[in-house]
C-alpha positions in Angstrom: 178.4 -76.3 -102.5 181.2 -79.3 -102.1 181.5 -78.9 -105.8 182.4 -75.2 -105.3 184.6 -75.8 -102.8 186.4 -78.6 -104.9 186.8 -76.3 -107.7 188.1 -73.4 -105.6 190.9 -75.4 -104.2 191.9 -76.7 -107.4 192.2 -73.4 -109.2 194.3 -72.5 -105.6 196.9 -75.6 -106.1 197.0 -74.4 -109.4 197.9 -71.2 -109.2 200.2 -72.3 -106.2 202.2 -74.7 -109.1 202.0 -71.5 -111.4 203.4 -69.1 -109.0 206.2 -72.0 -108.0 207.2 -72.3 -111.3 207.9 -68.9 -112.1 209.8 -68.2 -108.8 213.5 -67.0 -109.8 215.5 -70.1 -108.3 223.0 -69.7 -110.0 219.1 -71.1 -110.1 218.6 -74.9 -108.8 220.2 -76.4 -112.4 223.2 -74.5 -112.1 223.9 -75.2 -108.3 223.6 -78.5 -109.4 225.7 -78.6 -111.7 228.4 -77.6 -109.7 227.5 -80.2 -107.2 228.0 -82.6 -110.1 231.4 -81.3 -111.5 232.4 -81.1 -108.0 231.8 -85.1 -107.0 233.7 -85.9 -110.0 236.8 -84.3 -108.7 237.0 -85.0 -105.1 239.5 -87.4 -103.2 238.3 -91.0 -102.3 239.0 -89.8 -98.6 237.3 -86.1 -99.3 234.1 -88.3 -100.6 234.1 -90.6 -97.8 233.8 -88.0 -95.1 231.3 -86.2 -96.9 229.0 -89.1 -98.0 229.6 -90.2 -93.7 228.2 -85.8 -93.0 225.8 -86.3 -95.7 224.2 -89.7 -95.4 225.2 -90.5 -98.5 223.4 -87.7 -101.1 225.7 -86.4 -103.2 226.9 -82.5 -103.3 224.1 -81.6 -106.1 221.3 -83.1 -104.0 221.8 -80.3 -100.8 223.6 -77.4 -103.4 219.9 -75.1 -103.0 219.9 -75.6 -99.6 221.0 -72.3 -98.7 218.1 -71.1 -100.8 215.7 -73.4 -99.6 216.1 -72.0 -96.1 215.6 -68.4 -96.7 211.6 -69.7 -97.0 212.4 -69.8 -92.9 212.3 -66.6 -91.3 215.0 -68.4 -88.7 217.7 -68.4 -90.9 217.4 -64.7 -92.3 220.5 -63.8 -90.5 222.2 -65.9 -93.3 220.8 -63.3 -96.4 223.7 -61.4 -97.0 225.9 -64.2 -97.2 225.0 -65.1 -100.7 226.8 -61.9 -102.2 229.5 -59.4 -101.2 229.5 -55.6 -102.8 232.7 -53.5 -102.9 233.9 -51.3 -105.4 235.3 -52.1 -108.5 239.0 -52.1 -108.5 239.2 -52.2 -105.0 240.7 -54.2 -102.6 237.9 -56.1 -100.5 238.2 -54.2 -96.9 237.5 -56.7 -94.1 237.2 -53.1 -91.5 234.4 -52.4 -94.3 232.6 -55.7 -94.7 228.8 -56.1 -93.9 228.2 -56.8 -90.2 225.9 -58.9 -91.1 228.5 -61.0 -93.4 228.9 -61.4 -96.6 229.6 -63.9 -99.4 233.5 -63.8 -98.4 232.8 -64.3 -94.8 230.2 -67.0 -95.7 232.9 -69.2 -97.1 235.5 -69.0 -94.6 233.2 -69.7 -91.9 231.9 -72.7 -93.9 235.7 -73.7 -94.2 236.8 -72.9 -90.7 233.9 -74.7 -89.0 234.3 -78.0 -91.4 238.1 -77.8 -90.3 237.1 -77.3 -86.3 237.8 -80.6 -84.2 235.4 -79.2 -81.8 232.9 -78.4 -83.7 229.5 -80.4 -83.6 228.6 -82.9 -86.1 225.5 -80.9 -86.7 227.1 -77.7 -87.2 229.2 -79.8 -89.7 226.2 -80.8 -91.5 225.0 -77.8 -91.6 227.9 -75.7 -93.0 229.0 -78.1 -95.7 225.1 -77.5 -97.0 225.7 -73.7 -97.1 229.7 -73.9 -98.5 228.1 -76.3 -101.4 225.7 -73.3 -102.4 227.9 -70.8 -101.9 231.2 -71.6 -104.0 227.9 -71.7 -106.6 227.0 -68.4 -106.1 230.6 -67.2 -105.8 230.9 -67.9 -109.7 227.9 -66.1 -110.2 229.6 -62.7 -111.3 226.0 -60.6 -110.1 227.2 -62.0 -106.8 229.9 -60.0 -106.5 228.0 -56.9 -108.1 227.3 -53.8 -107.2 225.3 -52.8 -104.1 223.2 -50.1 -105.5 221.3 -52.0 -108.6 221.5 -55.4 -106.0 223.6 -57.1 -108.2 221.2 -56.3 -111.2 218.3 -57.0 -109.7 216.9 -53.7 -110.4 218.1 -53.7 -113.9 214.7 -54.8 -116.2 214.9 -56.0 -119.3 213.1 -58.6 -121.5 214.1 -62.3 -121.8 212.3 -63.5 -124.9 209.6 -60.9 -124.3 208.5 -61.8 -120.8 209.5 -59.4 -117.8 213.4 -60.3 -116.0 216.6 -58.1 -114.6 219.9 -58.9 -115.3 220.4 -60.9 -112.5 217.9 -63.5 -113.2 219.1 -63.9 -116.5 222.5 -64.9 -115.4 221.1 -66.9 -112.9 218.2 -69.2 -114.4 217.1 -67.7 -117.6 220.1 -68.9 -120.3 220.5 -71.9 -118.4 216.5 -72.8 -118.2 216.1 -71.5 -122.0 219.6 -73.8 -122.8 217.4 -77.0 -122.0 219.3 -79.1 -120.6 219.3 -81.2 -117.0 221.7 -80.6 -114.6 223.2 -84.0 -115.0 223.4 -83.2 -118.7 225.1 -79.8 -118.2 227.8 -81.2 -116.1 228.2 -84.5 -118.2 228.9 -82.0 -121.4 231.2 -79.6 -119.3 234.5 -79.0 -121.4 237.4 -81.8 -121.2 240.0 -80.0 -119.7 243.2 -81.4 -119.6 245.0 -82.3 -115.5 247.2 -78.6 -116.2 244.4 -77.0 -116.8 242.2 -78.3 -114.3 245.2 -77.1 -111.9 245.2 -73.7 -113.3 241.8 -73.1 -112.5 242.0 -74.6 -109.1 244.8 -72.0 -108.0 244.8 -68.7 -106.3 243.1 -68.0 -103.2 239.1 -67.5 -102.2 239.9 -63.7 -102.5 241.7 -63.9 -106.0 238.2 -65.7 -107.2 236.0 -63.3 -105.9 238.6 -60.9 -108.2 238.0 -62.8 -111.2 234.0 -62.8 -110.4 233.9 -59.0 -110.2 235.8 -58.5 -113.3 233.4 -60.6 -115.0 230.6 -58.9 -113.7 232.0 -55.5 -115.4 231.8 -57.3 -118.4 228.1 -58.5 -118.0 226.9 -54.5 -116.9 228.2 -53.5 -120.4 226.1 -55.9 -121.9 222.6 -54.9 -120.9 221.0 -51.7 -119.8 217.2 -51.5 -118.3 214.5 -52.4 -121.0 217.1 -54.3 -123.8 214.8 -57.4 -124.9 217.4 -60.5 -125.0 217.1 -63.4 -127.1 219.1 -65.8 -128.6 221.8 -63.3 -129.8 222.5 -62.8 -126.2 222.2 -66.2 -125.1 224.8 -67.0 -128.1 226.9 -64.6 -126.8 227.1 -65.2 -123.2 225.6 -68.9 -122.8 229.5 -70.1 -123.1 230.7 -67.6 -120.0 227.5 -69.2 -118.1 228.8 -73.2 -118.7 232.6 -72.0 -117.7 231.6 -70.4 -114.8 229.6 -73.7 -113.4 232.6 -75.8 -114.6 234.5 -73.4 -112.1 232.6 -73.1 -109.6 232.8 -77.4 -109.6 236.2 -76.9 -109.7 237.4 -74.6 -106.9 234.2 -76.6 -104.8 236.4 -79.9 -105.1 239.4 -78.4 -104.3 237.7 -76.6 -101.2 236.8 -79.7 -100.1 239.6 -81.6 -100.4 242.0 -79.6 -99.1 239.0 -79.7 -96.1 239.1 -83.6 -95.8 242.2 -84.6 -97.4 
């Protein structure tokens, strides 16, 4: 009997591990990685205040925070701030925005809290956790999708012959299938010279949600429900995927210093 009951739980753990490892998780490497571009480029001051709100772990070690917590049914009120839907060619409508909030009214809340005097250290904490995850997702073009398909989600297709959507493909499956670690992917980013760095850092959070959504035109064109992708697609898009992180690390350190100084 005890060796029944051994066997059951192991085949339990491991089918725990299995399910784990095939959860859809920008997925952990590329939130990293934009933690990782992003401590490269902050201010000595900007790094001090946020080593003192983070007890010293670095921006990449609390970037899937905001997707760790959705495990907790007490923080489902913060769901809809990972994304923002309006359409194409519009102007974002603030008299329109989700009620619930949205991935524009995520950041700014992130920003105007971490700017409060009066705000609590906790509540500091707290929303530097969420802003580091969510300048990721911001640079996710899917993020800033369209409402009806939820940001490709619902559009299926084959990533080297095993079931994905659109979404996930952006998200984890080139950058899982590229190989590399998070520190790896940030160490190889593109050298960019200081101009250029200030070129990408410029324009406001509403001109970069802009940029996002005209991306994300560009990645609807290039799959439709049931395409099998492979390395063709990977070759052609892999290259968008590693300029978007190097964004998204970026604008994060430029948040964040204009934040702390």
């Amino acid at each position: 009997m005890k060796t029944k009951i051994t066997f059951t739980l192991i085949v339990l753990f491991s089918i725990s591990i299995a399910l784990q490892a095939n959860k859809p998780n920008w997925g952990a490497t590329g939130h990293r990685t934009v933690g990782v571009i992003a401590d490269k480029h902050l201010t000595k001051k900007a790094k001090r205040a946020i080593n003192n709100l983070l007890d010293n772990h670095n921006l990449a070690f609390y970037s899937t925070f905001s997707d760790d917590i959705k495990s907790d049914k007490a923080f489902n009120k913060f769901y809809s701030w990972h994304y923002v839907n309006f359409a194409f060619d519009a102007k974002y409508d603030r008299a329109k925005a989700d009620k619930d909030g949205d991935l524009i009214q995520a950041i700014e809340t992130c920003i105007a809290t971490l700017k409060d005097k009066n705000a609590t250290r906790d509540d500091k904490v707290f929303y530097l956790k969420m802003l580091i995850h969510f300048m990721g997702d911001l640079h996710q073009p899917l993020h800033v999708g369209r409402g009806e398909d939820r940001g490709g989600n619902d559009i299926k297709v084959k990533w080297f012959g095993k079931s994905s959507n659109l979404h996930r493909v952006w998200d984890s499956d080139m950058i899982d299938g590229y190989n590399m670690s998070f520190t790896e992917m940030a160490n190889n980013a593109d050298k960019l010279s200081k101009a250029q760095i200030a070129f990408i850092q410029k324009g406001t959070l509403l001109d970069w949600v802009g940029e996002s959504q005209a991306l994300a035109k560009t990645v609807y064109s290039s799959a439709k429900n049931d395409d099998k992708l492979s390395y063709r697609y990977s070759y052609d898009y892999l290259a968008t995927v590693r300029q978007q992180l190097q964004k998204g690390g970026l604008r994060l350190a430029k948040v964040l210093n204009d934040i702390f100084g």
